[in-house]
Residue, then its C-alpha position, 0 to 999 in steps of 0.5 A: x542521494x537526493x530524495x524524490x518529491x512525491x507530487x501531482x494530484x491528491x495524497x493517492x494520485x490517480x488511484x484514489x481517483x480511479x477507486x472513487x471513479x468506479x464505486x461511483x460507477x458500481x452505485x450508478x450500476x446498481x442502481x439500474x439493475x444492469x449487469x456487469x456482463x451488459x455494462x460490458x458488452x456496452x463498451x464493447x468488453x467482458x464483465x471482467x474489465x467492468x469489475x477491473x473498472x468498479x475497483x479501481x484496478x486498471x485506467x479508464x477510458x473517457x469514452x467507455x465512461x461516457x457510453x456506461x453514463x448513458x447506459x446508466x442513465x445519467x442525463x445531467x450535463x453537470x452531473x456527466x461532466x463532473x464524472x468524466x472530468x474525475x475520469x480525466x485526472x484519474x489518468x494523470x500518471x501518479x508520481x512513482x510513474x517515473x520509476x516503472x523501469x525498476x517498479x514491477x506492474x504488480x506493485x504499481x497498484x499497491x503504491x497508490x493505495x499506500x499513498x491513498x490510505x488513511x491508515x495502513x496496518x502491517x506485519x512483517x516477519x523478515x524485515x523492517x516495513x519499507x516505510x521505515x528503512x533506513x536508506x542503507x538497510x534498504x540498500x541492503x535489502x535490495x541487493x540481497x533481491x537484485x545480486x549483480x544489478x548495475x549501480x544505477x539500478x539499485x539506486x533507483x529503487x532505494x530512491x523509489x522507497x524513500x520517496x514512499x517515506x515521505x507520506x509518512x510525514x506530510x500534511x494529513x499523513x496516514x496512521x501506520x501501525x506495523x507489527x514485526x517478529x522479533x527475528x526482524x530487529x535481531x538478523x544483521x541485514x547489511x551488518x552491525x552498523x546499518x542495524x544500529x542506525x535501522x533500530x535507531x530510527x525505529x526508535x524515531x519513528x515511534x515518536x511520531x504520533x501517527x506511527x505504533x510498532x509492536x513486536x512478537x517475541x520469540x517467547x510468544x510461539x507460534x501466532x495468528x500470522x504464521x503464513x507470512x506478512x501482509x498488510x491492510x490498507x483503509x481508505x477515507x471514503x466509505x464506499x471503498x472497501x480495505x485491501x488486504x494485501x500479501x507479496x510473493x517473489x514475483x507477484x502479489x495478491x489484492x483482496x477486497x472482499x468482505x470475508x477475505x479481509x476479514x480474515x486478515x483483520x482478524x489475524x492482525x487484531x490478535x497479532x497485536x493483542x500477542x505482541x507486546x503492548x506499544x510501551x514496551x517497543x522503545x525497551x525491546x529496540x534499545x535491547x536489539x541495539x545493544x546486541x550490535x554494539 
């Protein structure tokens, strides 16, 4: 299978662009004391769609941005041609555009955001992160998903998760620290020989300077994650908040109020301090390896 080259615009495509777009809007909002309602009666919407607009959530019209700009006042022609231009690329479809055949709408946002994040953090309690999968134990994870799919299909989505590996790797890659049960390295997903390979690579992923991976063993009991996996996503500019984000079978949720996430990043700080330490990693995958041997 050939890999996808992720291309077209920044790191994060164009959702990194509509995040900077919209903070810089709310600011300019703000700053005016307009409310959301009357930004959205501006631009003939709800104060629904302004929100949408201000986090980055939904594609913007260079219209509305124009009409919001005298709204706001911004009169200068430099400083409105910048905006609407950053409105322009933000809708420059990103690079996973050619894969929303097998890509769920509700996942096309968090796509973006790996890709536009400088550090994602991640517990995982069923399988290995996608980042780091194998290409034959994510076949085997999205056959278990999609039993009776065509071929072609579950090639594409194996396809669409390699080609998220690559940031990983590139120039300026995020930090990406992931912590997994136990339970993840010791259930046979495809079989003993995929996880063989799966616990090797982990193994070569954590050579990788911008890559922690701890583990929670068995030993540990209960801990701070008990309802299911998650991940929170930091960004390079200040004014654009951490996402938390948690995935259900047929949906997902995107959290970035201040006190949602700061419930999370407090379930993550401990899952760390009761997972064992990163040194110790390299022991425990090298013990799971030898279970299928």
């Amino acid at each position: 299978m050939t890999t996808a080259q992720p291309q077209g615009g920044p790191a994060g495509g164009p959702t990194v662009l509509r995040m900077l777009l919209g903070a810089q809007l709310r600011k300019l909002r703000e700053g005016q004391g307009i409310s959301r309602e009357t930004a959205g009666w501006e631009i003939r919407s709800s104060e629904s769609k302004i929100s949408r607009l201000e986090l980055g959530r939904v594609g913007f019209k260079e219209r509305d941005v124009a009409d919001l700009l005298t709204l706001y006042g911004v009169n200068d022609e430099a400083e409105r041609a910048a905006l609407l231009s950053l409105a322009h690329q933000a809708n420059t479809p990103g690079w996973w555009h050619r894969y929303t055949d097998v890509l769920p709408a509700w996942f096309h946002s968090y796509v973006g955001l790996e890709a536009a994040a400088t550090l994602i953090r991640t517990y995982e309690i069923q399988f290995v992160p996608g980042l780091l999968q194998t290409e034959e134990y994510a076949r085997a994870v999205v056959l278990l998903g999609h039993r009776g799919a065509p071929l072609a299909e579950v090639d594409r989505r194996i396809h669409l998760r390699m080609a998220r590996q690559q940031l990983l790797t590139r120039p300026g890659a995020p930090r990406f620290w992931a912590v997994v049960d136990e339970a993840v390295l010791r259930r046979p997903i495809g079989g003993a020989k995929v996880m063989r390979r799966q616990l090797e690579a982990l193994m070569e992923a954590t050579e990788l300077r911008n890559v922690t991976l701890q583990v929670i063993p068995f030993e540990a009991g209960g801990h701070a994650a008990a309802g299911g996996a998650f991940a929170i996503l930091r960004f390079p500019d200040q004014d654009l908040p951490d996402v938390a984000y948690t995935e259900q079978l047929t949906s997902a949720f995107y959290l970035d109020k201040r006190a949602d996430v700061d419930q999370y990043t407090e379930a993550m700080n401990r899952l760390c301090i009761e997972a064992e330490p990163p040194a110790r990693t390299h022991d425990i995958l090298a013990s799971a390896l030898r279970d299928f041997a």
